[in-house]
C-alpha positions in Angstrom: 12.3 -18.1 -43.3 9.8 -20.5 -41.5 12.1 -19.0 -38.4 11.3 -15.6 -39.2 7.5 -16.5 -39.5 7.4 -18.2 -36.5 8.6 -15.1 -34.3 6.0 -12.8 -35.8 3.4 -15.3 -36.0 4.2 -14.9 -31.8 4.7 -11.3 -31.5 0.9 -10.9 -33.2 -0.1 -13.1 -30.8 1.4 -11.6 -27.9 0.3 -8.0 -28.6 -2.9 -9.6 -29.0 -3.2 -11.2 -26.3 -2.0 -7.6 -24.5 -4.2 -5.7 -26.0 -7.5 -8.2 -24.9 -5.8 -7.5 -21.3 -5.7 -3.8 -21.7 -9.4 -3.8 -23.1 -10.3 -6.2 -20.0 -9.3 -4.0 -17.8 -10.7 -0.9 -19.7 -14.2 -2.7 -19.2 -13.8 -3.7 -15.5 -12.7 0.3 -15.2 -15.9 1.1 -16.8 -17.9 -1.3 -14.4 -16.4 0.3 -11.6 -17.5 4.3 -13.1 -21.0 2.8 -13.6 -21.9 1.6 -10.9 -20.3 4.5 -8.9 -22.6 6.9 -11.0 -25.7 4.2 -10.5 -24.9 5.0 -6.5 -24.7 8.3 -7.1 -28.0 9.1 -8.8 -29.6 7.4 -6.0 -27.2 9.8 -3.6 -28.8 12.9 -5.4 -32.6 11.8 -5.4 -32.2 11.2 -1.4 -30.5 14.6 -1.4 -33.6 16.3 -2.8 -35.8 14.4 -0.5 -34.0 15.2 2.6 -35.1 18.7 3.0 -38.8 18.0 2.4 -38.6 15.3 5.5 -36.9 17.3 7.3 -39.2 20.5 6.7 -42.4 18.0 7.7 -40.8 17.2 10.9 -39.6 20.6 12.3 -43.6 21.7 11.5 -44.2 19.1 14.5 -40.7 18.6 16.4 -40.1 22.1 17.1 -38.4 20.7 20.3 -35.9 18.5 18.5 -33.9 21.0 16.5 -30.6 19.4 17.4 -32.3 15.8 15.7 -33.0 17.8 12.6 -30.0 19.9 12.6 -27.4 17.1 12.6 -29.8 15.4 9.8 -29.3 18.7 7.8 -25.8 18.7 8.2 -25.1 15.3 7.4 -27.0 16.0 4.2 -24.3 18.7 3.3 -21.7 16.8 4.5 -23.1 13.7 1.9 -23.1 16.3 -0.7 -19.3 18.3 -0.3 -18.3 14.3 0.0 -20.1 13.6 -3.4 -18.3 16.6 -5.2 -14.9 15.5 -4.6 -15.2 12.2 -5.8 -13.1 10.7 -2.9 -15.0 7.2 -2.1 -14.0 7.1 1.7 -15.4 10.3 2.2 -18.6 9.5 0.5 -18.3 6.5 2.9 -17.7 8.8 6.2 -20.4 11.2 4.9 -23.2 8.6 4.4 -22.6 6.8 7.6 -23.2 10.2 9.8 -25.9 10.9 7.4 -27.7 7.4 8.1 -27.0 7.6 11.9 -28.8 11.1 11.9 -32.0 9.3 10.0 -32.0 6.7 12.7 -32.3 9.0 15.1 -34.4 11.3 13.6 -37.0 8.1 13.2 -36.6 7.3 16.6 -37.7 10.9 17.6 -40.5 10.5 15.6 -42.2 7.8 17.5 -42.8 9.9 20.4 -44.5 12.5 18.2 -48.1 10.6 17.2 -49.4 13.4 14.9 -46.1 13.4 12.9 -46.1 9.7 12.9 -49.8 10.1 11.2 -49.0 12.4 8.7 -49.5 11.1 5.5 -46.7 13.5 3.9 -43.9 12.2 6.7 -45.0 8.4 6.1 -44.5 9.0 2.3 -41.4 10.8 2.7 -39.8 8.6 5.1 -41.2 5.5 2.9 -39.6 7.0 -0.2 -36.2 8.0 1.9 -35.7 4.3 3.3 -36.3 2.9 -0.4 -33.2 4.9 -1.4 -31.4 3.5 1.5 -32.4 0.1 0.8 -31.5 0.9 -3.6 -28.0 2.7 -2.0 -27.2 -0.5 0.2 -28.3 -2.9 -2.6 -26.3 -0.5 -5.5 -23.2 -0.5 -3.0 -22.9 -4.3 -2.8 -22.8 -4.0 -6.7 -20.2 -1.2 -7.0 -17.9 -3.4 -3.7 -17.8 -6.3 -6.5 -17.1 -4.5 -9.3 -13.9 -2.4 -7.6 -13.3 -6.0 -6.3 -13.2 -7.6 -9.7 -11.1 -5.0 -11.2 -8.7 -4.8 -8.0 -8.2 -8.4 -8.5 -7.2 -8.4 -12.7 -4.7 -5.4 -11.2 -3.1 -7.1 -9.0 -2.9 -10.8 -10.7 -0.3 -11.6 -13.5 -0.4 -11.0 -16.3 -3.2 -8.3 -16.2 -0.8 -6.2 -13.7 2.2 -5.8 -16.2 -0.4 -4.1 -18.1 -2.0 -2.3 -15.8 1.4 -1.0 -14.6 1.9 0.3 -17.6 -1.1 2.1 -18.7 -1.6 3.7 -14.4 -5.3 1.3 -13.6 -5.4 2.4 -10.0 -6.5 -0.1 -7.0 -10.2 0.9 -6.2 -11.6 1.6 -2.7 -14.8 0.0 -1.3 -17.2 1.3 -0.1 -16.9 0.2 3.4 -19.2 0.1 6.6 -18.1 2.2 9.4 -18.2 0.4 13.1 -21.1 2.7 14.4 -23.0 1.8 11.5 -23.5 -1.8 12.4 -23.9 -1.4 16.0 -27.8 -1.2 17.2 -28.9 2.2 17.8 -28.7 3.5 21.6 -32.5 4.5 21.9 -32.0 5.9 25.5 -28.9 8.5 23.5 -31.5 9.2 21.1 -34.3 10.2 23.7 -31.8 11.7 25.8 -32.3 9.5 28.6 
């Protein structure tokens, strides 16, 4: 009899201890959704601001359609990328999408009345404040896919996540061209 009680007394505690795993996991899941949808938000608000920079700058840059045009295209690009979900994508997407920016600022300097326009400085204020909030919220969403990649694959969190399909979570990563310095004399075209 105490036998008997003994086993179930640790069965309870093993399915227990299986099911604070399995919630665990359900949370760092969670972590990972939220902070994905905190980047996201930020994605959309730069999307609605992208066409009202770029509008201000073709009134002056009428010369630099090709800047403006690879800024508009990266936009769409960030956007199709957003739709699907796919994190790498969103990754590829927003790295062409910031190297257009660059180079659209660098354009910029050489036009003096655009650089004066009170409309382009707030626009091009309130477009590098959602860089700087993407950057910031993509360091958060890198450590939560890292903190829930890690309970997947340590033991004993991975029997369980085998079981119930917790899939490894890409990062958000930097491309190469990203962290290089900007070629000024490309930009300019000379």
């Amino acid at each position: 009899m105490i036998g008997f009680a003994v086993v179930a007394l640790v069965l309870v505690l093993l399915v227990c201890y299986a099911v604070a795993l399995y919630n665990g996991l359900v949370r760092a899941r969670n972590e990972v959704k939220l902070t994905w949808s905190n980047i996201d938000v930020l994605l959309a608000q730069r999307h609605d601001e992208l066409p009202k920079l770029i509008e201000v700058c073709r009134r002056y840059m009428q010369h630099e359609s090709q800047t403006l045009e690879r800024v508009a295209q990266a936009r769409s690009a960030v956007d199709a990328a957003r739709g699907t979900g796919d994190v790498s994508s969103v990754s590829r997407a927003e790295g062409a999408l910031r190297t257009g920016l660059t180079g659209l600022y660098a354009v910029a300097e050489s036009y003096p009345n655009l650089k004066a326009d009170a409309l382009f400085q707030n626009l091009q204020a309130r477009v590098s404040g959602l860089e700087t909030a993407i950057a910031d919220r993509r360091e958060v969403y890198n450590d939560a896919a890292n903190a829930q990649n890690v309970r997947i694959e340590t033991f004993p969190d991975s029997l369980i996540a085998g079981c119930f399909d917790f899939p490894v979570v890409r990062l958000l990563k930097i491309a190469a061209d990203e962290k290089a310095d900007v070629d000024v004399k490309a930009v300019f075209g000379n």
